[in-house]
N, C-alpha and C positions, 0 to 999 in steps of 0.2 A: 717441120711442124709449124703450123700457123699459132697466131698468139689472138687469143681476142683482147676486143677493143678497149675494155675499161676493166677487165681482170688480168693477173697475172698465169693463171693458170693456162696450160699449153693446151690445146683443141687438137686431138690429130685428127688425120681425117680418116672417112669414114668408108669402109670398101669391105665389100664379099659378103655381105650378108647374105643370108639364100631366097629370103622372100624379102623384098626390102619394104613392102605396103604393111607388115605385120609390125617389122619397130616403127612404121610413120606411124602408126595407129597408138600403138605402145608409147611413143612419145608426147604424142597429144594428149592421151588418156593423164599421163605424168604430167605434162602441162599445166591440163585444166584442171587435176589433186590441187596441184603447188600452188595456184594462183589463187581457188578458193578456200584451202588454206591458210595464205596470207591475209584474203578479205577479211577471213574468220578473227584470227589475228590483231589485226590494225582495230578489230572494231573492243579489243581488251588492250587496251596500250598498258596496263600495267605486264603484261607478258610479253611484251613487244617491245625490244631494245635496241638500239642500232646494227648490233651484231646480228642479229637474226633477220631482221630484214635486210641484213646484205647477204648473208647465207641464202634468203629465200630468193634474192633476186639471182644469183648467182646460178642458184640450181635452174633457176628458171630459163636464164639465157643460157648454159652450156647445152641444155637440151634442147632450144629453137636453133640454136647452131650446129648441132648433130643433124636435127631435123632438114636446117635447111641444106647441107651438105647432101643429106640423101637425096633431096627433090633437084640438086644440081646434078647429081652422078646419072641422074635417070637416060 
């Protein structure tokens, strides 16, 4: 298993999907949730605490890295 860069949690990789263009899309869709979520977010910083913007960056990148493992399997 691979380890990403600046978290501790383990990435496995990604294999056998049946349509793989359906979770890229799926992914991105979650992507662009999570990022304008965040915006939303940061723009109430009394709701906004270090823990939660590492959560959101967290989810953020395990799923560009899901992501980009799919577009390397291709």
């Amino acid at each position: 298993m691979e380890q990403a860069n600046q978290f501790s949690t383990p990435i496995a990789p990604v294999k056998h999907f049946t349509n793989p263009s359906v979770a890229q899309k799926q992914l991105l869709r979650e992507i662009h949730c999570l990022e304008r979520q965040l915006d939303r977010l940061r723009v109430r910083t009394d709701l906004l605490d270090e823990s939660t913007l590492s959560d959101y960056r967290e989810m953020i990148h395990s799923r560009q890295m899901i992501l980009n493992q799919l577009n390397y399997n291709k």
